[in-house]
C-alpha positions in Angstrom: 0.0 0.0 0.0 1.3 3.8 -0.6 2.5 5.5 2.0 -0.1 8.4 3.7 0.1 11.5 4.2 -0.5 14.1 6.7 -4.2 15.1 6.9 -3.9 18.9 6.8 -2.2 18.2 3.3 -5.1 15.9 2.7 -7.6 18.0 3.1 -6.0 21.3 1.2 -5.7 19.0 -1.1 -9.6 18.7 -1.3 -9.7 22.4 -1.6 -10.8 23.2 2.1 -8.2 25.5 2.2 -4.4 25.9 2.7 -3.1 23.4 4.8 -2.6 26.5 7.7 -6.3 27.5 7.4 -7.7 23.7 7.0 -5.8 23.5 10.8 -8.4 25.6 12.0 -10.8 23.1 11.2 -9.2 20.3 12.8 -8.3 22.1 16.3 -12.1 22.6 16.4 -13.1 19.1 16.3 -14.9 19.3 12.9 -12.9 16.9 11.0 -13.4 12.3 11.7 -10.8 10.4 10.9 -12.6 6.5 10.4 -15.2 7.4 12.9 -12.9 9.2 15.5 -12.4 13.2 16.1 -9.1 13.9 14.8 -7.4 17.7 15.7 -4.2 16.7 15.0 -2.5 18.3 11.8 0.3 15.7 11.6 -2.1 12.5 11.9 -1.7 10.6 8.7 -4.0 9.4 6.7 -4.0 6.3 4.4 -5.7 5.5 1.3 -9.3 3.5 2.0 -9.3 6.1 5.3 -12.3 7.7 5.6 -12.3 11.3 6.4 -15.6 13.7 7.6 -16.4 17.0 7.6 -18.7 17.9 9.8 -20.1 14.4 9.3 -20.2 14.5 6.1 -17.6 12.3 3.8 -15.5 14.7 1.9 -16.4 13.5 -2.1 -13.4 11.1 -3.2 -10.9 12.6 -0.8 -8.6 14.4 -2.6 -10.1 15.2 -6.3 -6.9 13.2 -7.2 -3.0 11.5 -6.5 -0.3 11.3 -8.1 1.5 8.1 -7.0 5.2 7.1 -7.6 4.7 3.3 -8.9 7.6 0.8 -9.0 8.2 -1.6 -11.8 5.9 -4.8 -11.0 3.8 -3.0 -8.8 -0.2 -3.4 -9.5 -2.5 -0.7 -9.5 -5.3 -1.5 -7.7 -5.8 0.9 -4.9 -8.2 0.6 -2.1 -10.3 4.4 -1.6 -13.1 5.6 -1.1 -14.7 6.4 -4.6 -13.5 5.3 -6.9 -10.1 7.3 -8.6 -9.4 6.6 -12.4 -5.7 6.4 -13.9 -4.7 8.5 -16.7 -2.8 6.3 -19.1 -1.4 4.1 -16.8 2.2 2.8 -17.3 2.3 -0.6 -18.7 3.5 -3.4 -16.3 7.5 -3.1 -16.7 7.1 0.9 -16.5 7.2 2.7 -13.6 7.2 6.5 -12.1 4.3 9.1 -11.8 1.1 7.7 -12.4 -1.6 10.1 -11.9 -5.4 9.0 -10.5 -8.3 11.3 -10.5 -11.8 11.2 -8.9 -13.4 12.9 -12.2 -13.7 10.2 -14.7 -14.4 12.7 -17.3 -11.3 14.3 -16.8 -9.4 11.0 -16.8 -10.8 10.0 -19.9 -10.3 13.3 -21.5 -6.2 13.6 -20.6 -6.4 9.9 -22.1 -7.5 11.6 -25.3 -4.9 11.8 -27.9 -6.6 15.4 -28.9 -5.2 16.2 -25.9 -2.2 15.2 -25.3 -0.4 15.4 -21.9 3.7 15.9 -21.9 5.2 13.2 -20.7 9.1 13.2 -19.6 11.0 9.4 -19.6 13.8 8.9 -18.0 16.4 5.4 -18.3 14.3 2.5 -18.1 11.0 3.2 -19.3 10.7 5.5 -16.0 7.9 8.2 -16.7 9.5 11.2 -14.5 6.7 13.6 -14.7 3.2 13.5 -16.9 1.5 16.8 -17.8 3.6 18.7 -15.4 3.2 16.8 -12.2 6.7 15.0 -11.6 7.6 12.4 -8.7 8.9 15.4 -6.2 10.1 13.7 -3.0 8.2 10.8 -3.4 9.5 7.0 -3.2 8.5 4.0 -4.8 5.1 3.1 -3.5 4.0 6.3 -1.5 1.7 9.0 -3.0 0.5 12.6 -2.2 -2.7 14.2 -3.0 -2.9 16.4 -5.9 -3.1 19.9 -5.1 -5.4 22.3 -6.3 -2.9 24.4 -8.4 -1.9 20.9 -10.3 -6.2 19.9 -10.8 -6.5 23.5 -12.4 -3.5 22.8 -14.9 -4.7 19.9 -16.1 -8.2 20.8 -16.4 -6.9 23.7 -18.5 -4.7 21.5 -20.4 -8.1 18.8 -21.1 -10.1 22.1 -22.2 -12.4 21.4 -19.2 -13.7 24.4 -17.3 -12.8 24.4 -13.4 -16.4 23.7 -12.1 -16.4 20.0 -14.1 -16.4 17.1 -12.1 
């Protein structure tokens, strides 16, 4: 499984804010972490968590990851909603694989009328796809994708920002 991340990222990651302000929300008990009040900003969360808002399930989690996969690794991920690859790396491939929350989108960046850049390195190693590289990230962990990144590829699919 990919390694998690802390929740304030998480949830700035859903757009709730700047991982500061979304702080806020967690030091007044607002935010449930698999059932239980969680108010602390460094608490890490795992994919198939389940995270509330004010008791309500925040839709997908983060609108998207991008995930660092190794060569062999499978990618079938547990979460809640269902995330969709954009063209996923063939089996002896490995690097950033990104997985979104809007299907439409997903399918639309897997458009050839749209086509995302793409950077390989040695070793059929995809080092970044339509801007979003591997960063810090190992082989097998993941990060939500931040708002900045959703908007750049929504602009690169032709999609306006209120889709999906």
């Amino acid at each position: 499984m990919a390694g998690p991340v802390r929740i304030n990222r998480y949830l700035a990651a859903a757009g709730l804010g700047t991982r500061r302000e979304v702080e806020g929300l967690l030091r007044t008990g607002r935010v449930k972490l698999n059932a239980s009040v969680c108010s602390d900003p460094s608490t890490r969360v795992s994919l198939g968590d389940i995270v509330l808002l004010d008791g309500a399930a925040l839709p997908a989690g983060p609108t998207g990851v991008v995930f660092h996969r190794a060569v062999g690794m499978e990618l079938s991920i547990v979460h809640p909603g269902t995330l969709h690859p954009v063209l996923p790396l063939s089996g002896d491939g490995s690097g950033v694989e990104l997985l979104l929350a809007d299907e439409r989108l997903a399918q639309r960046l897997a458009d050839p009328k749209f086509p995302l850049a793409a950077q390989m390195g040695p070793a059929r190693r995809r080092l970044r796809l339509g801007g979003i590289g591997l960063d810090e990230l190992d082989p097998g962990d993941w990060r939500p994708i931040s708002p900045r990144e959703m908007q750049r590829l929504r602009r690169g699919a032709r999609l306006p920002p209120s889709s999906g």
